[in-house]
mmCIF file of the N, C-alpha and C atoms, coordinates in Angstrom:
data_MODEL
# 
_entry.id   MODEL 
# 
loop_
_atom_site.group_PDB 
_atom_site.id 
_atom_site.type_symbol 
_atom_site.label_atom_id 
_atom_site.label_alt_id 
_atom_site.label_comp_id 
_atom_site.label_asym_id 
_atom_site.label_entity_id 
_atom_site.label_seq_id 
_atom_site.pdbx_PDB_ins_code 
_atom_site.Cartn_x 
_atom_site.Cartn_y 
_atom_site.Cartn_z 
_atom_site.occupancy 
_atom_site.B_iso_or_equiv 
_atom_site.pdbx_formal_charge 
_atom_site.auth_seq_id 
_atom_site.auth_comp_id 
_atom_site.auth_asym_id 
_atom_site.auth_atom_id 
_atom_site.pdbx_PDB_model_num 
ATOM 1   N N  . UNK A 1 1  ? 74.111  121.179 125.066 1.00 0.00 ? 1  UNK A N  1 
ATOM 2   C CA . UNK A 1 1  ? 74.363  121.151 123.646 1.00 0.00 ? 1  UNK A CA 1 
ATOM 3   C C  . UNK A 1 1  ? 73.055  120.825 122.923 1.00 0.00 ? 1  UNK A C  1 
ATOM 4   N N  . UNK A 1 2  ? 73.260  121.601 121.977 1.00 0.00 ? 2  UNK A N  1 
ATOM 5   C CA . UNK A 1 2  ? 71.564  120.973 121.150 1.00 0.00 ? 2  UNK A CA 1 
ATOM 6   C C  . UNK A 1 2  ? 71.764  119.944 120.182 1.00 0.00 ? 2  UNK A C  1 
ATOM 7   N N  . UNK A 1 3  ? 70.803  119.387 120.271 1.00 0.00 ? 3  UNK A N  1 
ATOM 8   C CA . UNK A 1 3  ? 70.767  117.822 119.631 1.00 0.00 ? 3  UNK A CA 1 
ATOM 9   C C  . UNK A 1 3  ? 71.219  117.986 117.677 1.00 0.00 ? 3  UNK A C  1 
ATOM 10  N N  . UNK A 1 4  ? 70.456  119.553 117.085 1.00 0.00 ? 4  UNK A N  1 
ATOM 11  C CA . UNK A 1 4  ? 71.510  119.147 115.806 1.00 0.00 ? 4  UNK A CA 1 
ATOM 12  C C  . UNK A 1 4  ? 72.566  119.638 116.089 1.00 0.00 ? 4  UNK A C  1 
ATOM 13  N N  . UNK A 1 5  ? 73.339  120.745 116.755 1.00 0.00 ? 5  UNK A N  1 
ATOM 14  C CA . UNK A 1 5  ? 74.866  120.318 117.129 1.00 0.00 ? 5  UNK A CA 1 
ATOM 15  C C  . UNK A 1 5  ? 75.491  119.052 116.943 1.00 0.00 ? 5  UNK A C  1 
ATOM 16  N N  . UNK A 1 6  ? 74.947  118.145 118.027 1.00 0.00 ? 6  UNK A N  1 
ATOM 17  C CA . UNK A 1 6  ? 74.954  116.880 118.086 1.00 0.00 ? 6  UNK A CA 1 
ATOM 18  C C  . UNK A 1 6  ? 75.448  116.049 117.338 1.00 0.00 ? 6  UNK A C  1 
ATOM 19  N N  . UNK A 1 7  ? 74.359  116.054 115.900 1.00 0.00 ? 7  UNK A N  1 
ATOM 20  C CA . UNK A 1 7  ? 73.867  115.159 115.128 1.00 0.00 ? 7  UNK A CA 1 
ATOM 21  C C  . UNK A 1 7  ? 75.197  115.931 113.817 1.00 0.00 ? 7  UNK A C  1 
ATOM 22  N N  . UNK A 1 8  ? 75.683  117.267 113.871 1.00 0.00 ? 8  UNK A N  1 
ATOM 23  C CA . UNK A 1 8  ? 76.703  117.843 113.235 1.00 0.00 ? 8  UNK A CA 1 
ATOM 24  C C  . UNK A 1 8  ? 78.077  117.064 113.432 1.00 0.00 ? 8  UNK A C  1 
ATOM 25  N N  . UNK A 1 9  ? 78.229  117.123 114.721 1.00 0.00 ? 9  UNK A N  1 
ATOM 26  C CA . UNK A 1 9  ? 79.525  116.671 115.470 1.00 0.00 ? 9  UNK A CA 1 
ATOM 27  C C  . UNK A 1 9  ? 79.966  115.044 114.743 1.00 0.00 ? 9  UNK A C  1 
ATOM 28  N N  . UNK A 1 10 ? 78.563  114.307 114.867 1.00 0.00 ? 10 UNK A N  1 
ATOM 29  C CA . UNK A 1 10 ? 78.754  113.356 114.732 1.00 0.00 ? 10 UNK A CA 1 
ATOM 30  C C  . UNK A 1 10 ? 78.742  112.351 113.439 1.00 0.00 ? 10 UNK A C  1 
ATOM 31  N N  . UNK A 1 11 ? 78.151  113.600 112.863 1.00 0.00 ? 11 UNK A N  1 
ATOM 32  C CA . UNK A 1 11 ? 78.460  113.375 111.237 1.00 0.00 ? 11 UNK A CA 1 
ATOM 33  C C  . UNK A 1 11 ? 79.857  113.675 110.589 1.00 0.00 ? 11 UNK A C  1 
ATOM 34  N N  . UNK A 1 12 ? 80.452  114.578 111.119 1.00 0.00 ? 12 UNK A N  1 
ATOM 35  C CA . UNK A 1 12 ? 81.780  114.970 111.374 1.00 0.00 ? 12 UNK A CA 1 
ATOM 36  C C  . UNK A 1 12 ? 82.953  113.838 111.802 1.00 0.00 ? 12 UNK A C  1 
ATOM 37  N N  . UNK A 1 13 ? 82.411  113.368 113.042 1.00 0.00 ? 13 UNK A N  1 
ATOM 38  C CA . UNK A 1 13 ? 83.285  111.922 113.071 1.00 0.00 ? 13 UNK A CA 1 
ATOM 39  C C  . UNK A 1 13 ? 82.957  111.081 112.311 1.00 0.00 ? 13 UNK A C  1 
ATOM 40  N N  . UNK A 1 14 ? 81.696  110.836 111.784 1.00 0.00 ? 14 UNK A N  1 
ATOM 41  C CA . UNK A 1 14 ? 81.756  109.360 111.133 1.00 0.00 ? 14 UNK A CA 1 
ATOM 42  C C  . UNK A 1 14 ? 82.557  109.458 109.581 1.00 0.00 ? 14 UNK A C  1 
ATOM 43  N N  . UNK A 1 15 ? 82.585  111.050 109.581 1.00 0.00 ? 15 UNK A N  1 
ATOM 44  C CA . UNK A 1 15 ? 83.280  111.291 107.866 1.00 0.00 ? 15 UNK A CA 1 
ATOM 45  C C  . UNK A 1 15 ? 84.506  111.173 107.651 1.00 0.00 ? 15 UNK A C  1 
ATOM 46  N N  . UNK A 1 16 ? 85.086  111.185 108.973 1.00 0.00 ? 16 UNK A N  1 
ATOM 47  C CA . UNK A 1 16 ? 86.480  110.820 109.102 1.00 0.00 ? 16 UNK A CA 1 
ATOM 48  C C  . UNK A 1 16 ? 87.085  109.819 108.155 1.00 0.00 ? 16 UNK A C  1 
ATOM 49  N N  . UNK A 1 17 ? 86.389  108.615 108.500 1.00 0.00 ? 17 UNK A N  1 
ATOM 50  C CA . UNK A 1 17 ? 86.496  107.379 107.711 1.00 0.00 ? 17 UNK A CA 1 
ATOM 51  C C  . UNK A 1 17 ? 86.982  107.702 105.992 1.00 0.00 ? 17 UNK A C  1 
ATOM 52  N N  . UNK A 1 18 ? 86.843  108.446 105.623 1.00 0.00 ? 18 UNK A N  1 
ATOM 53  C CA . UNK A 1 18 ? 86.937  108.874 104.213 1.00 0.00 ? 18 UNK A CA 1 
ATOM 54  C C  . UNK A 1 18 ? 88.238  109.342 104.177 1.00 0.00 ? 18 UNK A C  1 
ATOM 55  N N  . UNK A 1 19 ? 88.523  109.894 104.905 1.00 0.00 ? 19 UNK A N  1 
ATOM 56  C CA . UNK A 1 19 ? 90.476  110.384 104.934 1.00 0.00 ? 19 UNK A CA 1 
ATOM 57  C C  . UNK A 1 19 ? 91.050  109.142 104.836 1.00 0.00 ? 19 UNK A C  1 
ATOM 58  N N  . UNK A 1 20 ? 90.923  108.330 105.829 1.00 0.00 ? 20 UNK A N  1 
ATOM 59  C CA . UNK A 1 20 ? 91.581  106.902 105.642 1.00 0.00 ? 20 UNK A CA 1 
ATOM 60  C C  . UNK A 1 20 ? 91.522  106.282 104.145 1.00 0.00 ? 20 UNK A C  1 
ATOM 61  N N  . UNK A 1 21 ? 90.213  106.066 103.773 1.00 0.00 ? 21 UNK A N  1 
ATOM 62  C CA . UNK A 1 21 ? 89.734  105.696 101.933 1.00 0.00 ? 21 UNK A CA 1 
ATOM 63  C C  . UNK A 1 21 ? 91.012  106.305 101.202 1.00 0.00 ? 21 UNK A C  1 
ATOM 64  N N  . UNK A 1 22 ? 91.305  107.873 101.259 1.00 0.00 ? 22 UNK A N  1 
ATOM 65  C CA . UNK A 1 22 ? 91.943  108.429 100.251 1.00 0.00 ? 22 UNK A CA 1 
ATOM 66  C C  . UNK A 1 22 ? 93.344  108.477 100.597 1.00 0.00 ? 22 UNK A C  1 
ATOM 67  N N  . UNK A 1 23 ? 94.198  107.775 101.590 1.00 0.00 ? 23 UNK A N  1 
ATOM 68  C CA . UNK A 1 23 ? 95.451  107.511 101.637 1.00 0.00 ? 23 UNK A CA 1 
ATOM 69  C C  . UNK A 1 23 ? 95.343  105.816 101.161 1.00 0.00 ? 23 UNK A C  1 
ATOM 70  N N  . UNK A 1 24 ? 94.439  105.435 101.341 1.00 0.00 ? 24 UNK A N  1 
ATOM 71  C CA . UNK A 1 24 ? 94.204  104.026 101.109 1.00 0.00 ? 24 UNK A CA 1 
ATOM 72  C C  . UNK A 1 24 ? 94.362  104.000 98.961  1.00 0.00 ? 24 UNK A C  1 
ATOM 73  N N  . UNK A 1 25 ? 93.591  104.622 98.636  1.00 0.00 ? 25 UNK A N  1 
ATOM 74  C CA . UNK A 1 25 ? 93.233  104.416 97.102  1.00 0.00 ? 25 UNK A CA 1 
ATOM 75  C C  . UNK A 1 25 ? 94.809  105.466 96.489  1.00 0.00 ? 25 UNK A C  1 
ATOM 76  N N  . UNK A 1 26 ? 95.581  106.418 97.397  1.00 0.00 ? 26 UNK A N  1 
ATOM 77  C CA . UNK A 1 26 ? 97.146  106.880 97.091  1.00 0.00 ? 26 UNK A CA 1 
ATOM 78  C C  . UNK A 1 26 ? 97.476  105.698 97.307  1.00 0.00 ? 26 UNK A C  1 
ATOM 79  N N  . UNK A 1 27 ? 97.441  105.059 97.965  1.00 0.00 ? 27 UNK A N  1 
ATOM 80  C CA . UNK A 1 27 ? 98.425  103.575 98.391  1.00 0.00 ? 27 UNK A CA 1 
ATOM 81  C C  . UNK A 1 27 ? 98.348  102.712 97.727  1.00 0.00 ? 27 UNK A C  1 
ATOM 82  N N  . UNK A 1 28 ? 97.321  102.470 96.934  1.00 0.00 ? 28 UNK A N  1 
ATOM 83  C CA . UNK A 1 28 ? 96.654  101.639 95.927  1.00 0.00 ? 28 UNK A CA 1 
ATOM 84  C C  . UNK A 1 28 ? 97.137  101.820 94.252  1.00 0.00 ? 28 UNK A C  1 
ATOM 85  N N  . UNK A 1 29 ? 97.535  103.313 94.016  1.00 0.00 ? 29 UNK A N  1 
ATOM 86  C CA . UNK A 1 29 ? 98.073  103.609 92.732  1.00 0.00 ? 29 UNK A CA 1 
ATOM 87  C C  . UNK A 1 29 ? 99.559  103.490 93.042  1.00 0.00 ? 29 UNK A C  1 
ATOM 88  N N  . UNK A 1 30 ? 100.028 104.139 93.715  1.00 0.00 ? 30 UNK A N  1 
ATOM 89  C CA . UNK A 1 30 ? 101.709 104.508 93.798  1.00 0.00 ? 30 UNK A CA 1 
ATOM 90  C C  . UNK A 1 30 ? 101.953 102.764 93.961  1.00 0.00 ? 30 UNK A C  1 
ATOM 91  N N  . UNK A 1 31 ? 101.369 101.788 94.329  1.00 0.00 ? 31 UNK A N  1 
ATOM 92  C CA . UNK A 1 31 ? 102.266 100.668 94.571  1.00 0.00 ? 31 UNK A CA 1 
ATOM 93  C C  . UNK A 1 31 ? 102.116 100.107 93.338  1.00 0.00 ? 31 UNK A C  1 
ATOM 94  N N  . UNK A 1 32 ? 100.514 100.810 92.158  1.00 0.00 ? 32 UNK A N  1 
ATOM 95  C CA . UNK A 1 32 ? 100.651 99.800  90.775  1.00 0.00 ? 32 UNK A CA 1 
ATOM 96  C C  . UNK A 1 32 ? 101.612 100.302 90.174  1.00 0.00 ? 32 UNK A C  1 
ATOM 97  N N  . UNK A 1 33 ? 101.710 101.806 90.157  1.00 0.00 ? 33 UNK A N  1 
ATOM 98  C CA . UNK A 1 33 ? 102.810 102.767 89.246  1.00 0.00 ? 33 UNK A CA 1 
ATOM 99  C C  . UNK A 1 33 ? 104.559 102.084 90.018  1.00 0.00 ? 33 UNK A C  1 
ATOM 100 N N  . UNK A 1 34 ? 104.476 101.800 90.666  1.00 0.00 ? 34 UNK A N  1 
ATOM 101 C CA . UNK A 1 34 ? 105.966 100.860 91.506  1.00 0.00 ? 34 UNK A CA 1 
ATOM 102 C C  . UNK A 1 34 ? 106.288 99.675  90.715  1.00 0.00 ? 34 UNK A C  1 
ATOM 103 N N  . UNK A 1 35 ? 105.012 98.722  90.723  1.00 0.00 ? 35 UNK A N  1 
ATOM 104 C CA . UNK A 1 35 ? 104.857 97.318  89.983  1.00 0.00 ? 35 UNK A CA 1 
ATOM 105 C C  . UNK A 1 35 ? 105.289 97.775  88.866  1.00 0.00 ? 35 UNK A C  1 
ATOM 106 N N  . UNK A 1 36 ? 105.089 98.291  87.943  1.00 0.00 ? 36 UNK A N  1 
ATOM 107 C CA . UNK A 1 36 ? 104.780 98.310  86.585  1.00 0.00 ? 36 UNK A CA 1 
ATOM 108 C C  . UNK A 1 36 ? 105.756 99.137  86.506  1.00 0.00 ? 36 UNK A C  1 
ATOM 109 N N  . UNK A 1 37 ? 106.550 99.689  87.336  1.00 0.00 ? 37 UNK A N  1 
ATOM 110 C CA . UNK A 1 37 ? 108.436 100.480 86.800  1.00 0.00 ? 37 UNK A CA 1 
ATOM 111 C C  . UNK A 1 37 ? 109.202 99.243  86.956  1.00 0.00 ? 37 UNK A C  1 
ATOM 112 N N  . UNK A 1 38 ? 108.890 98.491  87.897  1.00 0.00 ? 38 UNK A N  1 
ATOM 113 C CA . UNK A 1 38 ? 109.852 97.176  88.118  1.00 0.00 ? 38 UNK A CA 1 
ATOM 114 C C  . UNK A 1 38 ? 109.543 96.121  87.292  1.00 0.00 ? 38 UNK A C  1 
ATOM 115 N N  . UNK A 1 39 ? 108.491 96.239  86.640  1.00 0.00 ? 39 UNK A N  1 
ATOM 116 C CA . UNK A 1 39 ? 108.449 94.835  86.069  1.00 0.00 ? 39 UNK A CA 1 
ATOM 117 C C  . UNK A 1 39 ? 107.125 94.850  84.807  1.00 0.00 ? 39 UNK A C  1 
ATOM 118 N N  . UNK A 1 40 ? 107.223 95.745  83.486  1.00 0.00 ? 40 UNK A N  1 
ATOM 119 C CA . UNK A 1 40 ? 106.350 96.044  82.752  1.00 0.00 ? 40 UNK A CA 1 
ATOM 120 C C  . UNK A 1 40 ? 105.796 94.309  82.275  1.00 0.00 ? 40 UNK A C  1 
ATOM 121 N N  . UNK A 1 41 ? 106.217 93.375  82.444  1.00 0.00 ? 41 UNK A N  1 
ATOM 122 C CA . UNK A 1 41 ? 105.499 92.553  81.845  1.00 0.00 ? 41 UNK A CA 1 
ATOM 123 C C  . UNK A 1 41 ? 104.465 91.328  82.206  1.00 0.00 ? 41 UNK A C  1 
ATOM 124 N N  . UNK A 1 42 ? 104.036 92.645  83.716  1.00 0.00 ? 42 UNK A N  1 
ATOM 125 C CA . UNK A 1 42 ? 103.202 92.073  84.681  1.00 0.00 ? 42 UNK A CA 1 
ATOM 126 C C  . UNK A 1 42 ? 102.311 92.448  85.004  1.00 0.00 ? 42 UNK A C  1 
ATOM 127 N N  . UNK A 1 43 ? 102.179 93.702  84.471  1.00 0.00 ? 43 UNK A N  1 
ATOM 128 C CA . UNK A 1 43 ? 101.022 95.200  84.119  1.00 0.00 ? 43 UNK A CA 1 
ATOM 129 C C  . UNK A 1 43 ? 99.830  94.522  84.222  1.00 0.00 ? 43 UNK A C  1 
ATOM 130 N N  . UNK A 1 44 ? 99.010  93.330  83.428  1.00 0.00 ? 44 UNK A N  1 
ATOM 131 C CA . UNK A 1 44 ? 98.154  92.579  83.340  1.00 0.00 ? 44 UNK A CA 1 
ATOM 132 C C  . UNK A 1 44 ? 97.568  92.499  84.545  1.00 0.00 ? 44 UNK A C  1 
ATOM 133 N N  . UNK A 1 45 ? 98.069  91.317  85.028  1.00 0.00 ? 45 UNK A N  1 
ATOM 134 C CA . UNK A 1 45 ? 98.072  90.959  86.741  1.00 0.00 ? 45 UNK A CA 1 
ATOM 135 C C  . UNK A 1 45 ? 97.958  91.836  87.733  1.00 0.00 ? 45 UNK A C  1 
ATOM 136 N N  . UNK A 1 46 ? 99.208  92.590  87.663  1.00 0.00 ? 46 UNK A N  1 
ATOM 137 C CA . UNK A 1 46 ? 98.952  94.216  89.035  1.00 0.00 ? 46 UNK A CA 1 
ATOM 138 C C  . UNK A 1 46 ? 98.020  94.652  88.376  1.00 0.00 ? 46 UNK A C  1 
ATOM 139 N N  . UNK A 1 47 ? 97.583  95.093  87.383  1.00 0.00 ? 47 UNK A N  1 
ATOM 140 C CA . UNK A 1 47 ? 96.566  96.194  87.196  1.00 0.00 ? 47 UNK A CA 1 
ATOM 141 C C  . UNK A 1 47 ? 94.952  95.255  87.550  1.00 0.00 ? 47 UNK A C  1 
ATOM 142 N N  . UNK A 1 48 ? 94.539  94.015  87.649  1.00 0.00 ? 48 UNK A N  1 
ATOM 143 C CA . UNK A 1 48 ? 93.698  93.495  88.150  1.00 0.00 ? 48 UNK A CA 1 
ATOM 144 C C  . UNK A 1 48 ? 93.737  93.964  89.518  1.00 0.00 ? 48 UNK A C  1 
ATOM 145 N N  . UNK A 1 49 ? 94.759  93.283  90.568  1.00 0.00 ? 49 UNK A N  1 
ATOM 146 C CA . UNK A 1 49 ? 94.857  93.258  91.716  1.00 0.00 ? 49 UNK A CA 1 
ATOM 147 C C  . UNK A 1 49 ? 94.395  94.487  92.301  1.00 0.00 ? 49 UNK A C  1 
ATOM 148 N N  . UNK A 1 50 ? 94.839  95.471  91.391  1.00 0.00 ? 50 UNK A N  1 
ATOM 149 C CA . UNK A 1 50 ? 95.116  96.919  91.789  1.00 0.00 ? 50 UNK A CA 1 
ATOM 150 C C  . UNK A 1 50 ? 93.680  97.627  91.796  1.00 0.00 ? 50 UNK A C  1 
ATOM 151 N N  . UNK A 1 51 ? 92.441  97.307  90.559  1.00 0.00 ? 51 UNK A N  1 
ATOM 152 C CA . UNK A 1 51 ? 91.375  97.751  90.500  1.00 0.00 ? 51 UNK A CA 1 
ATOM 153 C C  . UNK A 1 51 ? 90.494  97.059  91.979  1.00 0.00 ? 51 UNK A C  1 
ATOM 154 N N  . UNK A 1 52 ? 90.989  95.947  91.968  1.00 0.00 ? 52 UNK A N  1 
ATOM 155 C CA . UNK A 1 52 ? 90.042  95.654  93.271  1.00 0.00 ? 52 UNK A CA 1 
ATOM 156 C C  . UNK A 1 52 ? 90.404  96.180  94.693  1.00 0.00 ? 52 UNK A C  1 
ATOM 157 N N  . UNK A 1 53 ? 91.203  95.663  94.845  1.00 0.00 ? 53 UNK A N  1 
ATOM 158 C CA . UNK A 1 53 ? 92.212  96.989  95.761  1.00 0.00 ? 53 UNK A CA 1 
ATOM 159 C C  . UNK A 1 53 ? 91.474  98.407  95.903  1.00 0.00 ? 53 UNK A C  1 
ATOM 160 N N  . UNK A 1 54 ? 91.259  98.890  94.552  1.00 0.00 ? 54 UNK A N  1 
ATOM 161 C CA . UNK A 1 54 ? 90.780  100.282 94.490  1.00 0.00 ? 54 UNK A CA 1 
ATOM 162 C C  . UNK A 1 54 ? 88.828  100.688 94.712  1.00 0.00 ? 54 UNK A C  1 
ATOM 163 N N  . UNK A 1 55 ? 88.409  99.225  94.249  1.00 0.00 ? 55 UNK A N  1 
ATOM 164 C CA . UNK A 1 55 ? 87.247  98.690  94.408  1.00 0.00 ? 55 UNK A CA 1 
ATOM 165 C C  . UNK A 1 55 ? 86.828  98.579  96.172  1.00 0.00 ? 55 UNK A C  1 
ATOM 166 N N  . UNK A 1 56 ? 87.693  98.552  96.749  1.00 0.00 ? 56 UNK A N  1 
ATOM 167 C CA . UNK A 1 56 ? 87.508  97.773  98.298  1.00 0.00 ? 56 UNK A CA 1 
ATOM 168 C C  . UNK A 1 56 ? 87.324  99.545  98.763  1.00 0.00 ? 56 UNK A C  1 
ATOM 169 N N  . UNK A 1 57 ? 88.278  99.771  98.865  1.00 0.00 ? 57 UNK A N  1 
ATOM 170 C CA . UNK A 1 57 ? 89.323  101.092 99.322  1.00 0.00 ? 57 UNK A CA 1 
ATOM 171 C C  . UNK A 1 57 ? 87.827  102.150 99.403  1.00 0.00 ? 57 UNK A C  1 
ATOM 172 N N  . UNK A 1 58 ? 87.131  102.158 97.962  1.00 0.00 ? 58 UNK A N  1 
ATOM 173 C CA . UNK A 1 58 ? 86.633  103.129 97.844  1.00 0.00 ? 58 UNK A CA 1 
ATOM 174 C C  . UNK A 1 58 ? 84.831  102.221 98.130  1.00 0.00 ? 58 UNK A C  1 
ATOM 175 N N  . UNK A 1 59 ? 84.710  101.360 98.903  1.00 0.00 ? 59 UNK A N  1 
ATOM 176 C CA . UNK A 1 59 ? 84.011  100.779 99.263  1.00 0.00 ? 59 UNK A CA 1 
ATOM 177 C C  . UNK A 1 59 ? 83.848  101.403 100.785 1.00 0.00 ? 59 UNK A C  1 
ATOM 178 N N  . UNK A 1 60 ? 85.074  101.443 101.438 1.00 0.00 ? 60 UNK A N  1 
ATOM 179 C CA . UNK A 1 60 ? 84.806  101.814 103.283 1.00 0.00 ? 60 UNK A CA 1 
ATOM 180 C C  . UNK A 1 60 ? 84.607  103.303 102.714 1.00 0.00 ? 60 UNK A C  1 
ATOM 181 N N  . UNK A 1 61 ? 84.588  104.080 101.769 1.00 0.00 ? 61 UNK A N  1 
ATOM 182 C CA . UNK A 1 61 ? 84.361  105.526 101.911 1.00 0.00 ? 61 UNK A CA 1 
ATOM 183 C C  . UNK A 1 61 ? 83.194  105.708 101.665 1.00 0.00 ? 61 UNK A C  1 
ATOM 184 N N  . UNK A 1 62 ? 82.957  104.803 100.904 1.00 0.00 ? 62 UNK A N  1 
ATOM 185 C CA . UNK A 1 62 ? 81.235  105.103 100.767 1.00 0.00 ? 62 UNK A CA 1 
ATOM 186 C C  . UNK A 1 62 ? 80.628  104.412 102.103 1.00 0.00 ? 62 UNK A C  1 
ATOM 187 N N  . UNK A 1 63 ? 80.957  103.248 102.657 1.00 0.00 ? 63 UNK A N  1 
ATOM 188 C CA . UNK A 1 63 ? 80.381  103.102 103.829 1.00 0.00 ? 63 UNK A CA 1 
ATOM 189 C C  . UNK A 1 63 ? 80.708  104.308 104.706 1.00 0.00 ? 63 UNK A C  1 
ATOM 190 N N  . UNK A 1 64 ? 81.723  104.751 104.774 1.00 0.00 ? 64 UNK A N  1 
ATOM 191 C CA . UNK A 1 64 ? 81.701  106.244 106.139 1.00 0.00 ? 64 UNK A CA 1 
ATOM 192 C C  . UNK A 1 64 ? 80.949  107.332 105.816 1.00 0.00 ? 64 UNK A C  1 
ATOM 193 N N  . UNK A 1 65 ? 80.664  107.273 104.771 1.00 0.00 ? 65 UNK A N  1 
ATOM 194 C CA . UNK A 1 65 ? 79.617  108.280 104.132 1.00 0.00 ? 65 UNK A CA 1 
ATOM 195 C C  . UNK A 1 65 ? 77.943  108.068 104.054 1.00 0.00 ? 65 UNK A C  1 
ATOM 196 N N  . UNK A 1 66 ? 78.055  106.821 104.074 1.00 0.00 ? 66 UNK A N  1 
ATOM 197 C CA . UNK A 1 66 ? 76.552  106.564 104.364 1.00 0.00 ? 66 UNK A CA 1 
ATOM 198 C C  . UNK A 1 66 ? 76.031  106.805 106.126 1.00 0.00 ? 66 UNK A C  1 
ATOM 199 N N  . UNK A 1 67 ? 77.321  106.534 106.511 1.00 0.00 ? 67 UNK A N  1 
ATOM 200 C CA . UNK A 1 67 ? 76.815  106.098 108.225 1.00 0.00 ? 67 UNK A CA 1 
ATOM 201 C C  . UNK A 1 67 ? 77.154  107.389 108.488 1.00 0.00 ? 67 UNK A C  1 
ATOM 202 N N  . UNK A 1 68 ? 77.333  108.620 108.043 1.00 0.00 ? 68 UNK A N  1 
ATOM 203 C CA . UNK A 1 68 ? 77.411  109.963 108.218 1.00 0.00 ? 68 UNK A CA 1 
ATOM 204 C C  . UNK A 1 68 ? 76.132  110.288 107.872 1.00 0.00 ? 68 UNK A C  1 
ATOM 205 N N  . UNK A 1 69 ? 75.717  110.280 107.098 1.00 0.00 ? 69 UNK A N  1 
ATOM 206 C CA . UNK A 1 69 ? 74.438  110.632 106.738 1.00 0.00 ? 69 UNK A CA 1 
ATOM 207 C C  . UNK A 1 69 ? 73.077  109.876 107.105 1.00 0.00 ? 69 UNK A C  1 
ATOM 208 N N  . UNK A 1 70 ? 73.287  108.829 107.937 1.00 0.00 ? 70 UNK A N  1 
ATOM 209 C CA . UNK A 1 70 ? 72.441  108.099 108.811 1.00 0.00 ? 70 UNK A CA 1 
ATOM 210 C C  . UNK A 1 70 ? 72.897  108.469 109.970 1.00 0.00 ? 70 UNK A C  1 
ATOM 211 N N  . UNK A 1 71 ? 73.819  109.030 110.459 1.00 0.00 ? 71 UNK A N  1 
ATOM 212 C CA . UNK A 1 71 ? 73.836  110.075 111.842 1.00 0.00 ? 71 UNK A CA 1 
ATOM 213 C C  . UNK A 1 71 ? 73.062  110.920 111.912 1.00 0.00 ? 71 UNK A C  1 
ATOM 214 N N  . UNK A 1 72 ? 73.398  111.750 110.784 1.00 0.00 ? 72 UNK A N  1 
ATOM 215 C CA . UNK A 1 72 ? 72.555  112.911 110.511 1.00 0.00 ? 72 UNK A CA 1 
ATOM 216 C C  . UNK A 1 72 ? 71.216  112.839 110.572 1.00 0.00 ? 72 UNK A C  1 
ATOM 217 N N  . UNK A 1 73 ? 70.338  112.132 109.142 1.00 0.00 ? 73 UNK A N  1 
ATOM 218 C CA . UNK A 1 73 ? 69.236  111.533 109.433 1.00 0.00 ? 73 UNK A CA 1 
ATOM 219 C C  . UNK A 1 73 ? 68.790  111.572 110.856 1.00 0.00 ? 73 UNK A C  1 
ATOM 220 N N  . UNK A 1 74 ? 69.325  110.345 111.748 1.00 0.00 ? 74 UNK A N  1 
ATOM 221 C CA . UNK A 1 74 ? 68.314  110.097 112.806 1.00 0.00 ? 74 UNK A CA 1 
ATOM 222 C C  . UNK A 1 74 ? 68.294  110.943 113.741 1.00 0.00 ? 74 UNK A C  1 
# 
């Protein structure tokens, strides 16, 4: 196999990580849009919880995306 093959493949797995992010940040809205049908006068509170939540979420995607492109790179 040749080494950028390689370095393809394996940028390929590390991007994976990003599928996970985007069921993660669906999981992250549908449970504020849940909160806030059950209980509008809490909107305040969930919608904090919920940005950081969304803050984290979309934190490991940018980490799987960096370490994809530092596969690549080296």
């Amino acid at each position: 196999m040749d080494a950028s093959a390689a370095k393809l493949i394996g940028m390929g797995l590390a991007a994976i990580g990003m599928i996970g992010a985007g069921i993660g940040v669906g999981s992250v809205w549908a449970s504020l849009i849940q909160a806030v049908g059950r209980n509008p006068a809490a909107k305040d509170n969930v919608q904090t919880f919920a940005y950081i939540g969304f803050a984290v979420t979309e934190f490991i995607a940018l980490l799987a995306f960096v370490v994809a492109i530092l596969v690549y790179v080296s």
